[in-house]
Each structure stands twice: as structure tokens, then as C-alpha cells.
N, C-alpha and C positions, 0 to 999 in steps of 0.2 A: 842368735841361739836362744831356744827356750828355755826360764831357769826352770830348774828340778826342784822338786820339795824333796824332805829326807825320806817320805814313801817312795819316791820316785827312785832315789837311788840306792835302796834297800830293795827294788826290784833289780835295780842292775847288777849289784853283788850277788843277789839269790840266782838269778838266770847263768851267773860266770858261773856259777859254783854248779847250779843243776845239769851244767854241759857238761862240766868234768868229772860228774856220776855217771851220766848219760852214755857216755863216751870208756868210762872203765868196764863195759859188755865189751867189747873186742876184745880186751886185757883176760876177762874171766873166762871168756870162753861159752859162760850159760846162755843155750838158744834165747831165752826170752827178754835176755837183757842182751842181749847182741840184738835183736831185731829192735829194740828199743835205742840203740844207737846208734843205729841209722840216720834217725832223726835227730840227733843230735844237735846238731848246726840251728833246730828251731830256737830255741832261747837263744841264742845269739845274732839270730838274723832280726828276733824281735823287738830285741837291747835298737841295735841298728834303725828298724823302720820304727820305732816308738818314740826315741829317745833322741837320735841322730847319731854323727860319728863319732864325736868325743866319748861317749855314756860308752856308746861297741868297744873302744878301743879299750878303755876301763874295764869292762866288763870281760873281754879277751883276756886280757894280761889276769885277772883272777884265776880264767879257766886254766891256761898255762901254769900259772904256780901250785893252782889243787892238781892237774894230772902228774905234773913232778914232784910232786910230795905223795902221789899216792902209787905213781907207777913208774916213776924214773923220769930223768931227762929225755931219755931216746922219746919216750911214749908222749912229751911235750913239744919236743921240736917236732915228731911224726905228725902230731894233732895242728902243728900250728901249719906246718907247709901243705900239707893236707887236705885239709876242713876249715882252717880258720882262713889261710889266704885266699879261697875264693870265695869266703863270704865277706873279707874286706874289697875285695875287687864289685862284687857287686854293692855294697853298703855303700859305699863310698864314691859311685856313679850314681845309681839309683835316686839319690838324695838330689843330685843336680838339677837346680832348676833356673828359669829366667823368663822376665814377666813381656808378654808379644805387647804388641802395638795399641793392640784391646784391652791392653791391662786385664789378661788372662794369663797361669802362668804355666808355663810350658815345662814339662817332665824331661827328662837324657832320652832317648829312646829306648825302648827295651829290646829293640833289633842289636843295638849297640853294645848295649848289656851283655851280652848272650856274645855278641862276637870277640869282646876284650876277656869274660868267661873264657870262650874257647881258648884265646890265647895264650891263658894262662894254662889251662892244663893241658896243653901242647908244649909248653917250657916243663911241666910235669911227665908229660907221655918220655922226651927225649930223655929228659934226664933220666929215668927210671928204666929204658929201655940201652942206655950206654953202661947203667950199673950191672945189670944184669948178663952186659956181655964180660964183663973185667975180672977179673982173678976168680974165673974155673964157676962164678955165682950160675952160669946159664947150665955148665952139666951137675952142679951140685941141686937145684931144683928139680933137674931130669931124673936125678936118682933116687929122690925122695919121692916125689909121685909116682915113680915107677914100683919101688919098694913098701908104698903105699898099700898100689892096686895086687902087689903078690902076697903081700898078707890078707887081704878078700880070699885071692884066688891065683895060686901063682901061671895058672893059663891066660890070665889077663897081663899079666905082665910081657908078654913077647908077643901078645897081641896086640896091645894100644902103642907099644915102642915109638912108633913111626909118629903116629896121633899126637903124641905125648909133646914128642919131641917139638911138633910144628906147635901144638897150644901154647907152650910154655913160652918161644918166642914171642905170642901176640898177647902176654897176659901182662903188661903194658899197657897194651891200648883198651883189654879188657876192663882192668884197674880203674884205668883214665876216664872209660865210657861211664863207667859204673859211679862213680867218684862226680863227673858231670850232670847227670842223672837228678842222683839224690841230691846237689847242693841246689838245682834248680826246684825238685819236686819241695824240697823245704823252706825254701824261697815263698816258694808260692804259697806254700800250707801256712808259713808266717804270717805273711803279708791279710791271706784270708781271715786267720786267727782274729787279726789288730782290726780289719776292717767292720767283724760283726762285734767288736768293744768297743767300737770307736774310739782307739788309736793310733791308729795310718796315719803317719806324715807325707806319705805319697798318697795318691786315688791307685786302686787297684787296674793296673795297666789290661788293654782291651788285647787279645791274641788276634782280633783283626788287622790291627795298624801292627801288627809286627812283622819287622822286615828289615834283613842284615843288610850291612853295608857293603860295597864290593870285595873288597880287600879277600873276607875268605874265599870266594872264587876264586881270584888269582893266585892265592894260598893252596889250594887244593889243585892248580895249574903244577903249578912248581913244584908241589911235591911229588905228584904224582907223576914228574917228569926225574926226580931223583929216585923214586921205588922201581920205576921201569927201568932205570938205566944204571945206577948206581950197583955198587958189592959190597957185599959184606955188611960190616955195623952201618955203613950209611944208608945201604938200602929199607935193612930190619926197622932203623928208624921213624924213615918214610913212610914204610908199610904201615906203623902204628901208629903214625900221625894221620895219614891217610884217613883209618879207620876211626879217628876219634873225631876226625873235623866233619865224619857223616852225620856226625850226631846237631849239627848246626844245622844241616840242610833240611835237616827231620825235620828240626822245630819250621822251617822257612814253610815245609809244604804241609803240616799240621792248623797254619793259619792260612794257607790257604782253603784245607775243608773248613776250619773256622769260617770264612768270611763267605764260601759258598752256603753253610748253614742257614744263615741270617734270609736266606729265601725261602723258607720252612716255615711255618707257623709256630709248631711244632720243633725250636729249633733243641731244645736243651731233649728232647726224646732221642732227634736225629745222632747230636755229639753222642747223647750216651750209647746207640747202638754201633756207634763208630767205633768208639775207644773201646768198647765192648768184643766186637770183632779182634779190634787190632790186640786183644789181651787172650783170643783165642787161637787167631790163626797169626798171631806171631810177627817173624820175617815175611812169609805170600801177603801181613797188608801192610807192612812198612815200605815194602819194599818200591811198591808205585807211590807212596807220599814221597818217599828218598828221591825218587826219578824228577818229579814235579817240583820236589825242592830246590834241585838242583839247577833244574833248568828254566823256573822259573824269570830270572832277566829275559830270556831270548821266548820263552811263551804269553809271560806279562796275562797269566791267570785271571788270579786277583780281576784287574780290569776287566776283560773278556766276559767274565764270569758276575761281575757287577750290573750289565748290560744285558743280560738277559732276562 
């Protein structure tokens, strides 16, 4: 382990403390400090790849005792199960390394990353989708949006009923998705951050060589064998676990256009009209990277696609 000088760890208390500023825009409510804590999780993913895991851990328990002294318990354990546990999941893999044969040293995968990731907020998606069903919480939500949209317009109210009522059950996995998202988009914006100051303790991972392990396959078997077939709260479960372990297959066929770019001269113009599209037309271009994600084991892209 690296020792720290006292600047070193006068960045680490400054980072805990600036997440848990960061982080009181949900609390307040103000649009611009709400889209400001979003990102949240960066200073603490930076603690992480700069410093290592001991500094992260330090650095965490700061931010937990400023948001409980400034927003309550509840808004500390929310923050810590949240935002902070899966950026311990990934800090805490990430860092893994071991030296090959060539006395080169060998990173955890970031396939791997991404699918213990999942995993966690899949133990997030259930849980929050069994809460939801328990003491009257799924029609007390129904009514509030509902009584929402009647103070707009009370003809929207007996119009979106139906709408309403289905959303509410997927806002779970909506939560989950969204929650997945941002802890990887700050991931990356960290990681990027440390690497143009040169402090990355990791090299910044290639999204070519990324590639999940089987396991969510089989995951996405079985559940999708309990949403088909199951009732009730076991089904609804399913359903949003379903929908939150698409967000793995995304990433699987994202480096697949990744690594068909690299045939381009032109490859960083090609990504940016790709992602560019897929930020216009939405779902019509997720929707074939989801398909190729998926199925990639049994099309084995990537290769195919190397070869030309």
C-alpha cells in the first residue's frame, strides 16, 4: 500500500465531505443542485482509484456522518445502500490485480466488474420491488401520482389510471436502471478525470476487451423463466430484474460496436455518430445493440467481425 502524505489525505476528507454536499441536491430539491448530484459518486470513486481502498473506505464513512448530520439518518443509510455500495463493489474489484508470466500485470476484468455491478443492484431491484408491494406502499404511490396528474388536469387523471398503475410497478427497475447508469457513467468520468492528472492506479480499461462472464446469461434464463410463469410479487420481481440485467447486455453489445470501430480510420468520428444517433433515436438504436448483446456467446461477433 502506498503511504499518503498529509495533502494526500486532506484530499481524502475534502472528497468525503464534497459528496455529501454533492449529494444534499436530492434533499433540496433545487434543479441545479439536483443534476449536480447525480455525479455525485465522482469524488468518491476518485478517493477509490487514486488512493486505493483503505483512503475510499475513510473517505465514505466521512460522507455518511456529513449527510447524517445534515440530512438525517434515513438520507445516510439511503446514500450508503444506494450510491456508496456500488461504488464499493466496483473500487474494491477494480483495484485487483496480479503479475502474468511476463512480469506484466494483469487488471480483474471489467466484464467482471460490471457483472458483480449487476448483481448488486439486482439484490437492490428485489428488494425495493418487495417493499413496494407491503403495507398498501404500491396503492399509496398510485395515488399520489394519480392526484398529481389531477391537479395539472383532473381529465388526465382517469386517463393515465391504467398507465399509471403499470409504471408504478416497474419503477424499481426503473430506479435500478437509472441508479446502474450513473454509478458506471461516474466510474468512467473519474477514472478519466485521474488519468489526464496522472493519478490512476489502474490504466484506463479498453471497452474492446469487455466481455461478461456467463453467469448473467444463465441469470436472465431463470429469471425470465420465473416472470413467465410465476404470480404475483414473484412475478413483478422477475419482471424488474429482467429489465435491469438488459442494461449488462447493452454494455456487452456497445463493445461490440466498440471493437468493430477500430476498422475505421476515423474511429472516434464513427463512436461519436453512433452514440450520437443512439441519444436521438433512443430505444429504435438500443434496441439492435440489446439483440447482439445478448446473443452474442452463440454469434461470437467480436471474432467474426475482427476477420474482416
Amino acid at each position: 500500500m502506498t503511504t499518503l502524505s498529509s495533502k494526500d489525505w486532506h484530499q481524502v476528507l475534502a472528497r468525503g465531505v464534497l459528496t455529501a454536499l454533492l449529494f444534499q441536491g436530492f434533499i433540496t430539491g433545487n434543479p441545479l443542485w439536483v443534476a449536480a448530484a447525480l455525479f455525485h459518486q465522482i469524488p468518491l470513486f476518485s478517493v477509490g482509484l487514486q488512493y486505493g481502498l483503505r483512503p475510499f473506505l475513510i473517505s465514505s464513512v466521512i460522507t455518511s456522518c456529513c449527510i447524517a448530520l445534515l440530512g438525517g439518518v434515513k438520507s445516510a443509510l439511503f446514500q450508503s445502500l444506494f450510491f456508496l455500495g456500488p461504488c464499493l463493489v466496483l473500487i474494491s474489484l477494480a483495484l485487483r490485480h496480479r503479475q502474468t508470466s511476463n512480469k506484466e500485470i494483469e487488471w480483474y476484468p471489467t466484464g467482471r466488474l460490471v457483472a458483480y455491478l449487476i448483481a448488486y443492484i439486482l439484490g437492490l431491484t428485489a428488494f425495493l420491488t418487495i417493499t413496494l408491494f407491503v403495507n398498501g406502499n404500491l396503492q399509496t404511490l398510485q395515488q399520489t401520482l394519480l392526484e398529481g396528474l389531477g391537479k395539472l388536469n383532473p381529465e388526465l387523471e382517469t386517463l393515465y389510471r391504467p398507465f399509471i398503475a403499470q409504471l408504478v410497478m416497474l419503477l424499481p427497475a426503473l430506479f435500478a436502471s437509472f441508479l446502474f447508469l450513473f454509478t458506471v457513467i461516474n466510474g468512467i468520468l473519474a477514472q478519466n478525470i485521474l488519468q489526464k492528472l496522472s493519478g490512476n492506479l489502474r490504466p484506463a480499461p479498453s471497452m474492446i476487451r469487455f466481455e461478461l462472464p456467463w453467469w448473467p446469461w444463465w441469470t436472465f434464463a431463470g429469471i425470465g423463466i420465473l416472470a413467465f410463469f410465476g404470480r404475483g410479487i414473484t412475478s413483478q420481481v422477475s419482471i424488474n430484474m429482467v429489465v435491469v440485467l438488459l442494461n449488462a447486455f447493452i454494455l456487452e453489445g456497445l463493445a461490440i460496436v466498440h471493437s468493430y470501430s477500430t476498422k475505421y480510420k476515423q474511429r472516434n468520428l464513427f463512436l461519436w455518430i453512433f452514440y450520437t444517433l443512439m441519444v436521438v433515436f433512443g430505444w429504435l438504436a438500443l434496441l439492435p445493440v440489446l439483440i447482439v448483446g445478448i446473443f452474442e456467446p452463440w454469434l461470437n461477433l467480436k471474432e467474426r467481425l475482427s476477420k474482416i
